[in-house]
C-alpha positions as CSV (number, residue, x, y, z in Angstrom):
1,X,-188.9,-30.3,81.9
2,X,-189.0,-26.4,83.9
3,X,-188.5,-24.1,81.5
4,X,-186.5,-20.7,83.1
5,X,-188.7,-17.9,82.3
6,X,-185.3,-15.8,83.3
7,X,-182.9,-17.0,81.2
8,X,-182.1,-15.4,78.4
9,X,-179.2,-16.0,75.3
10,X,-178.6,-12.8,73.7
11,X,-181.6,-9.9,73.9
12,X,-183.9,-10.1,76.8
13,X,-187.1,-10.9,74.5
14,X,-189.3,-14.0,73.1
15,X,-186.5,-15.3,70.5
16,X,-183.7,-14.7,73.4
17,X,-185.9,-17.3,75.4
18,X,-186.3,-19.5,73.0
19,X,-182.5,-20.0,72.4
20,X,-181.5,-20.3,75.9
21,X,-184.2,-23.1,76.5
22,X,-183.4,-25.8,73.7
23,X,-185.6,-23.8,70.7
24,X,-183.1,-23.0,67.8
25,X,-185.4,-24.3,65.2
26,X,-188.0,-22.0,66.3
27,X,-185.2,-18.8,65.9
28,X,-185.5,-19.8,62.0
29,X,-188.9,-18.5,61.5
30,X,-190.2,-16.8,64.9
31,X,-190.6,-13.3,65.7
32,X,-190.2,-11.6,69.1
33,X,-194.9,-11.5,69.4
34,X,-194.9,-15.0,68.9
35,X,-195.6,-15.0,65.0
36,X,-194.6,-17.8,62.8
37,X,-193.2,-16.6,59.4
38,X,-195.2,-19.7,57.0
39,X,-193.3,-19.6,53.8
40,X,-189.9,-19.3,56.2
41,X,-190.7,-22.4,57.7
42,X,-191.4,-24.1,54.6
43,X,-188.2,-23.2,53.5
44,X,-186.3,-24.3,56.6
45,X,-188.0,-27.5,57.0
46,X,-188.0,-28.5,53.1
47,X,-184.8,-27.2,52.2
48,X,-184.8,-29.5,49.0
49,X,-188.6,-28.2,48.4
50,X,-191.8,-29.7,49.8
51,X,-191.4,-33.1,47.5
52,X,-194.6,-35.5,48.2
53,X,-196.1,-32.7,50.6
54,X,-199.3,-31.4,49.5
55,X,-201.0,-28.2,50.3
56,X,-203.2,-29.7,53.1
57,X,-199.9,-31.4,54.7
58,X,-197.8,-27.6,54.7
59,X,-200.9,-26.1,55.9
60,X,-201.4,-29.0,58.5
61,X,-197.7,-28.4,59.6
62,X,-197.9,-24.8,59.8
63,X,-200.8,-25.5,61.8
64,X,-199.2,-27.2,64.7
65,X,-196.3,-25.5,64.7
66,X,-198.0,-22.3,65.2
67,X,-200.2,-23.8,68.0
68,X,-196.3,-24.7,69.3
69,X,-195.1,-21.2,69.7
70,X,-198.5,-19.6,70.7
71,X,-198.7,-21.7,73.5
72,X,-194.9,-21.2,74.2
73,X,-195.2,-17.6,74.1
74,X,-197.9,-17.2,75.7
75,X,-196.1,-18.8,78.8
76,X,-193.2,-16.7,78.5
77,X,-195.5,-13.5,78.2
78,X,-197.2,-14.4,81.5
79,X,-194.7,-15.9,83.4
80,X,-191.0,-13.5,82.4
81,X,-190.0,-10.9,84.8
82,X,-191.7,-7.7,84.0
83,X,-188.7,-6.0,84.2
84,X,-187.0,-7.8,80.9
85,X,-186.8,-5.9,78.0
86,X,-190.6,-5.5,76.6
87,X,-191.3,-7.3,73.8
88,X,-193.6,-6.1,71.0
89,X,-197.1,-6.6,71.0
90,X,-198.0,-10.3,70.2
91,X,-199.9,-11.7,66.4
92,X,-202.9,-13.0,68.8
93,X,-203.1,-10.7,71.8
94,X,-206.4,-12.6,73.1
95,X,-204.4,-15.2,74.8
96,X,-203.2,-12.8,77.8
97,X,-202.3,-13.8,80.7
98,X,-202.4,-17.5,81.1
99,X,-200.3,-19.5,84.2
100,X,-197.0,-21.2,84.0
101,X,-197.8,-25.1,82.6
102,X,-194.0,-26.4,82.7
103,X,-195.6,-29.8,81.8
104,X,-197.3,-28.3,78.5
105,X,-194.1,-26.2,77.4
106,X,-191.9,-30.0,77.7
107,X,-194.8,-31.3,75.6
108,X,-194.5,-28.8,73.5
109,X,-190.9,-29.2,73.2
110,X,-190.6,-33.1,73.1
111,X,-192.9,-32.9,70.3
112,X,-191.3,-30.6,68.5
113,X,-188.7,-32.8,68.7
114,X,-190.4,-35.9,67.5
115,X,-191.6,-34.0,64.3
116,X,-188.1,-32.8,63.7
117,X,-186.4,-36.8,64.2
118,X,-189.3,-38.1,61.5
119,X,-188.6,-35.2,59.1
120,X,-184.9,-36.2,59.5
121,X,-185.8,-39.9,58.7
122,X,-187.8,-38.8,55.7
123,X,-184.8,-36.7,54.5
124,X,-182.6,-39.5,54.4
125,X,-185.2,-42.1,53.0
126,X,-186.0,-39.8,50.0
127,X,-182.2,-39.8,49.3
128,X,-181.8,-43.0,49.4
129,X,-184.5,-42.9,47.0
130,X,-183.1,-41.0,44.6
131,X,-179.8,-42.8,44.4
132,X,-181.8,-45.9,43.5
133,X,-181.6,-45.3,39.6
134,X,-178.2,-45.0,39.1
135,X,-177.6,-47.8,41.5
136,X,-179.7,-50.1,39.1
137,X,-177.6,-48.1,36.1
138,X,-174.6,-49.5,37.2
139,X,-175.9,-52.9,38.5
140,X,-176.8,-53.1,34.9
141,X,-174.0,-52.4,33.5
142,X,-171.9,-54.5,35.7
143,X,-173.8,-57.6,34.3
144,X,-173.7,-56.0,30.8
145,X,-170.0,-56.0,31.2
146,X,-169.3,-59.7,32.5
147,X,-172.0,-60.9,29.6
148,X,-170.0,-59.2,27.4
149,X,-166.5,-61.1,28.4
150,X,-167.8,-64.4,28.3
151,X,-169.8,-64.0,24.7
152,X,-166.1,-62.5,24.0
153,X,-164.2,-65.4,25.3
154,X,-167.0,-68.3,23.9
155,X,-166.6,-66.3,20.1
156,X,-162.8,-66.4,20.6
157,X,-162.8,-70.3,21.7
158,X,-164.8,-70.9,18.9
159,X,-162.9,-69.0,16.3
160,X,-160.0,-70.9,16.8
161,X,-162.0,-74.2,16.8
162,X,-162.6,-72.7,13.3
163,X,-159.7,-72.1,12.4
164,X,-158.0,-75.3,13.5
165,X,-160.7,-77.1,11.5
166,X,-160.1,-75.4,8.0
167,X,-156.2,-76.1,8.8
168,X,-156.4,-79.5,9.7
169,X,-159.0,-79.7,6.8
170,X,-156.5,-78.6,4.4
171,X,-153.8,-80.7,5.7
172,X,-155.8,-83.6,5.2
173,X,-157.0,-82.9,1.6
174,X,-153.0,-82.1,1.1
175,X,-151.6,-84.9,2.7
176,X,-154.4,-87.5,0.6
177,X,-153.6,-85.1,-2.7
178,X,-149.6,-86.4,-2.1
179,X,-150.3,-89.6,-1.2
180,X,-152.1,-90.4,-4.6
181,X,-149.9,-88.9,-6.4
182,X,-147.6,-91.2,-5.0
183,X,-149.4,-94.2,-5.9
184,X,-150.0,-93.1,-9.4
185,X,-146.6,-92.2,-10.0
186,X,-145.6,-95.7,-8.7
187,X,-147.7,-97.6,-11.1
188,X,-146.1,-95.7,-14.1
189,X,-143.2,-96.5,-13.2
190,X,-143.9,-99.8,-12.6
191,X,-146.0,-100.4,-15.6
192,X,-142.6,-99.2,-17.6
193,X,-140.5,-101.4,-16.9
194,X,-142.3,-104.3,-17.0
195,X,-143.2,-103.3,-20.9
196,X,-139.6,-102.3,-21.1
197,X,-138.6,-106.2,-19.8
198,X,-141.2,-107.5,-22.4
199,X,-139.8,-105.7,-25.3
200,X,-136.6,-107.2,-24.2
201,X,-137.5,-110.4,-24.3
202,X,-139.2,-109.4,-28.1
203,X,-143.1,-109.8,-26.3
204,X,-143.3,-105.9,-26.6
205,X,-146.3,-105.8,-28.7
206,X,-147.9,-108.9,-26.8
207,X,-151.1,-108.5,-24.7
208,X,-148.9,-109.5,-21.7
209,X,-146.9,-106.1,-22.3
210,X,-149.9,-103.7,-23.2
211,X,-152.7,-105.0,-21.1
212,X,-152.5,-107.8,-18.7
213,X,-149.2,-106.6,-16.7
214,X,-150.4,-102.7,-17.3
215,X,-154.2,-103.7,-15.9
216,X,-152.7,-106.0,-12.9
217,X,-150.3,-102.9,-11.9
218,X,-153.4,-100.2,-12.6
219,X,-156.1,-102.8,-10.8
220,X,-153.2,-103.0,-7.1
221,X,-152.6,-99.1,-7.5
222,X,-156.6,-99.0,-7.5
223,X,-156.7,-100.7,-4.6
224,X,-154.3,-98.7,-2.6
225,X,-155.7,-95.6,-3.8
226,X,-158.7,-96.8,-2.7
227,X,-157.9,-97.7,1.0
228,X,-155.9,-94.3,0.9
229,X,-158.5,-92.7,-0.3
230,X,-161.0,-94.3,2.7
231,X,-158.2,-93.1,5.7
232,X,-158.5,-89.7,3.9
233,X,-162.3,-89.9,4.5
234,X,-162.5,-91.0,7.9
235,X,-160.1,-88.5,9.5
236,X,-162.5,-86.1,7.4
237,X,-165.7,-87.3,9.0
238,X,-163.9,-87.2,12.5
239,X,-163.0,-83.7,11.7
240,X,-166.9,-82.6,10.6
241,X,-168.8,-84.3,13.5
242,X,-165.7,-83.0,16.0
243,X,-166.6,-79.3,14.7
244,X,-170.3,-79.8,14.3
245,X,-170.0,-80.9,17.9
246,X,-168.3,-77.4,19.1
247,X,-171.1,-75.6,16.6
248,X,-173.6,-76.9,18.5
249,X,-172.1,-76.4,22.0
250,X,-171.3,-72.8,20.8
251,X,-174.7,-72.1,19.5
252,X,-176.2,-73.4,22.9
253,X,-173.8,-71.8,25.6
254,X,-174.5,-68.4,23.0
255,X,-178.1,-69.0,24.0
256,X,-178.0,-69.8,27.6
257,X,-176.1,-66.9,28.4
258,X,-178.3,-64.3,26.4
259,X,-180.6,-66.0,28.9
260,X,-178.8,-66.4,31.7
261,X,-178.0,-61.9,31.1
262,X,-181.7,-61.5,31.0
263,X,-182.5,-63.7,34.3
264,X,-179.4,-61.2,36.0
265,X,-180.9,-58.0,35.1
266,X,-184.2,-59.5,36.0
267,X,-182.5,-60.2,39.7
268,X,-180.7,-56.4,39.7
269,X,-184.6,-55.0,39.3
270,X,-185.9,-56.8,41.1
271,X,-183.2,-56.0,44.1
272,X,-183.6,-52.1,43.0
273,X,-187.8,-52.7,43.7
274,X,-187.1,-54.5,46.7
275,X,-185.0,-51.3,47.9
276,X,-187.8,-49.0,46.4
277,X,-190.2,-50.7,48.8
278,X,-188.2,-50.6,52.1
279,X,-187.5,-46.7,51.4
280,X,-191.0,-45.9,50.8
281,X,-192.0,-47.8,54.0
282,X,-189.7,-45.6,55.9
283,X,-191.3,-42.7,53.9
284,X,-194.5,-42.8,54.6
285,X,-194.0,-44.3,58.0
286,X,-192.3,-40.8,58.8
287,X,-194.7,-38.8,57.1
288,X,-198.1,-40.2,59.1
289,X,-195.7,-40.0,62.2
290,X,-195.2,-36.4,61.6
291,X,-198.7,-35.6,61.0
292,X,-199.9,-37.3,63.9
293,X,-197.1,-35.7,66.1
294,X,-198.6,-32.6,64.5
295,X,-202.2,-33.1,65.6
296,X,-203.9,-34.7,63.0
297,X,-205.6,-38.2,63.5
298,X,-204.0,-41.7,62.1
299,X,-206.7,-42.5,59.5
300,X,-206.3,-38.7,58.1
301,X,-202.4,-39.2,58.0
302,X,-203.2,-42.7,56.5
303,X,-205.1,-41.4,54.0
304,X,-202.6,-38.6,53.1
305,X,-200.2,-41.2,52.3
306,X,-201.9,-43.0,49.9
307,X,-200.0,-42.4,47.1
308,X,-197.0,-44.1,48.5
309,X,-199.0,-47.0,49.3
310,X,-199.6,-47.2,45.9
311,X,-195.8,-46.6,45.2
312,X,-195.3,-50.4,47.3
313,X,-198.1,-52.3,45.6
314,X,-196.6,-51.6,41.9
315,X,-193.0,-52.0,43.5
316,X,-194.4,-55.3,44.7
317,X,-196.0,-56.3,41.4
318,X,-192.5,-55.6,39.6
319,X,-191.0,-57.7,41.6
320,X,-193.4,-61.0,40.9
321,X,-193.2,-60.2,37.1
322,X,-189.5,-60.3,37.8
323,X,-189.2,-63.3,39.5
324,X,-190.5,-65.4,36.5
325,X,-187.6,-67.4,34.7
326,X,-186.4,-66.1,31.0
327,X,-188.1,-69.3,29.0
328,X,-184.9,-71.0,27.6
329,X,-185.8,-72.2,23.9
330,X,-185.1,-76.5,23.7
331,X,-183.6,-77.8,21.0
332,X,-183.5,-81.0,19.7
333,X,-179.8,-81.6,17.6
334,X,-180.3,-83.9,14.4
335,X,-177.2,-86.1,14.3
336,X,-176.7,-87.7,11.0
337,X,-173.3,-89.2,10.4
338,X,-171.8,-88.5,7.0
339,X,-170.7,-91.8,4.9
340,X,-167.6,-92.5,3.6
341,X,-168.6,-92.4,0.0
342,X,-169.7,-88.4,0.4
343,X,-165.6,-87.9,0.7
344,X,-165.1,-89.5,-2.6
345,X,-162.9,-87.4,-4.6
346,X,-164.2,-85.5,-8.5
347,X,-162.2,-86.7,-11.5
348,X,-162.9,-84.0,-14.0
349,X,-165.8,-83.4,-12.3
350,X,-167.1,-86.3,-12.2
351,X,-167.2,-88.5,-8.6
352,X,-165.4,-91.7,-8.4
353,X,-168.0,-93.5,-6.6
354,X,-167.6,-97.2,-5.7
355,X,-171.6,-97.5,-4.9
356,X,-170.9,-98.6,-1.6
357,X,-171.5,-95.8,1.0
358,X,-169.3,-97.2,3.5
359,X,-166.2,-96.6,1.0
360,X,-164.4,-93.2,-0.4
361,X,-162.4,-95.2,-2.6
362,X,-162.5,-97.9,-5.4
363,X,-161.5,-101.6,-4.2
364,X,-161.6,-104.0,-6.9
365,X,-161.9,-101.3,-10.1
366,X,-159.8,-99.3,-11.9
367,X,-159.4,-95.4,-11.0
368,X,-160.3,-93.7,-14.1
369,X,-157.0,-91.9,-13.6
370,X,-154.8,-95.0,-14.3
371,X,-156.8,-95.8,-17.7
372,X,-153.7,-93.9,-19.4
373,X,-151.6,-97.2,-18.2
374,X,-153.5,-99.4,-20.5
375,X,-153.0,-99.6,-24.1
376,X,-155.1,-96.2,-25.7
377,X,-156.3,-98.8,-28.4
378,X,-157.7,-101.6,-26.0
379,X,-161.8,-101.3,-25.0
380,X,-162.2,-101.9,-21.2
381,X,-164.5,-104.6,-21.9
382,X,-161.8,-106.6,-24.0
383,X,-159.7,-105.7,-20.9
384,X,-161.7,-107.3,-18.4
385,X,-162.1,-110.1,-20.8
């Protein structure tokens, strides 16, 4: 590109130049003798402050920037028409004349250019970069939140399995409670008025009236006692092993999904490092880009990067630690079926036990609970006799 040594936006001097032929940036930190103002452009190219930059890079950019102007200046000085407004004496006066290069200026200005589109890049990479903790913040807390619901919905499904077991529980144990009431209150009434039909006849006193009828009438009661007493037990087994079964499926769903939470926020940082990496690609690929737009050689602007480099190699590390599976804890459930005799009911504290553990109730004895049916005076074994 030709630069026009004639033209001129605003004062006829070096910054006027500079504005009319594409330089603006320059105007932020260039005097009218071809100076460059360091700590000014420092400013205006780090607005946010010099972040990663170290001492060598600023003085490496200052550097080639200078060597920029200089060599535009220079031009300008040689090449404007003497009768523009002078300009004051330049920083490095040694340079002189010189001869118009239009080929050097648009190299000059293309590079420029090229340093200003990776700083741009950098800019918006190191953003990126420092959104990436509250992005994995909320991540989080997005699968903090769903966990949350489903340990909230699994409690209250099994709360109300709970609670439907103690009601149905105590329906049962009510229900079995009436029904041998029933029974007993049957055989005294029974037993009555068969002694009542003996004493009739004038056998009150007989052992027919006070303990062969009472014993036959306590020894049938016994037996339907007993077979209530063994419906009672099953429904009451089917109601244990039906809620041991939903303890054990609530106890395991509670434990997959604590690891099943862990494995998500394992995936949200590993997704965050991932993000980490491509940013600080795009970081350092700007900054050696910029420093060898700048002058300086790759393996310099390699080395100058290092740190970042590093940055990747931890960020890629994370990520395999991530990647392993939460170790889910196996369980083996012991399944022991109750027996029916463990539902046998507690006269005065004392179990009626029949001996058999397949039964709840008594079959072919008498419920100590009928004994009142038989004469007070008579010994069971004189009964049985």
């Amino acid at each position: 590109m030709a630069l026009d040594y004639r033209n001129y936006k605003g004062n006829d001097d070096f910054r006027g130049f500079l504005a009319a032929n594409g330089f603006d940036n320059f105007l932020n930190y260039t005097g009218n003798d071809g100076g460059v103002d360091r700590e000014a452009m420092i400013r205006y190219n780090h607005p946010d402050g010099t972040g990663f930059n170290t001492a060598n890079d600023l003085a490496f950019e200052y550097a080639g920037t200078h060597h920029l102007v200089k060599g535009l200046y220079d031009n300008w000085s040689a090449n404007r028409d003497k009768g523009d407004k002078p300009s004051p004496a330049p920083s490095n006066p040694q340079g002189g004349g010189g001869y118009y290069n239009p080929q050097a200026a648009a190299e000059a200005k293309a590079r420029a250019d090229e340093i200003a589109k990776y700083r741009e890049q950098e800019r918006v990479a190191t953003e990126g970069l420092g959104r990436l903790d509250r992005q994995r913040d909320i991540w989080r807390g997005n699968v903090e939140n769903n966990y949350a619901h489903q340990l909230n919905d699994l409690e209250n499904s099994y709360t109300q399995s709970k609670g439907a077991y103690e009601m149905n529980k105590r329906d049962s144990e009510a229900q079995n409670r009436a029904v041998r009431s029933q029974i007993m209150e049957d055989a005294n009434n029974q037993t009555n008025a068969l002694r009542q039909m003996f004493a009739a006849g004038g056998a009150g006193d007989s052992s027919a009236a006070q303990i062969v009828a009472p014993w036959a009438v306590g020894l049938e009661a016994s037996r339907n006692a007993g077979s209530a007493q063994d419906a009672f037990a099953r429904d009451r087994r089917n109601q244990d092993l039906e809620f041991a079964s939903a303890t054990n499926a609530y106890n395991k769903n509670k434990k997959d999904w604590e690891t099943n939470r862990q494995d998500a926020l394992n995936n949200v940082d590993s997704q965050i490092e991932s993000s980490r990496i491509d940013l600080n690609n795009r970081i350092m690929d700007a900054r050696q880009k910029q420093k060898t737009a700048s002058g300086q050689g790759l393996q310099s602007a390699i080395d100058q990067t290092r740190d970042l480099s590093n940055q990747i190699s931890n960020s890629q590390n994370k990520i395999l630690d991530l990647s392993k599976e939460t170790p889910k804890a196996l369980e083996k459930v012991e399944f022991k079926a109750p027996k029916l005799s463990d539902y046998s009911e507690n006269v005065q504290g004392v179990k009626v036990d029949s001996g058999n553990p397949d039964q709840a109730g008594l079959q072919d004895q008498l419920d100590p609970r009928l004994a009142a049916l038989l004469d007070p005076n008579k010994k069971k074994k004189d009964l049985q006799a």
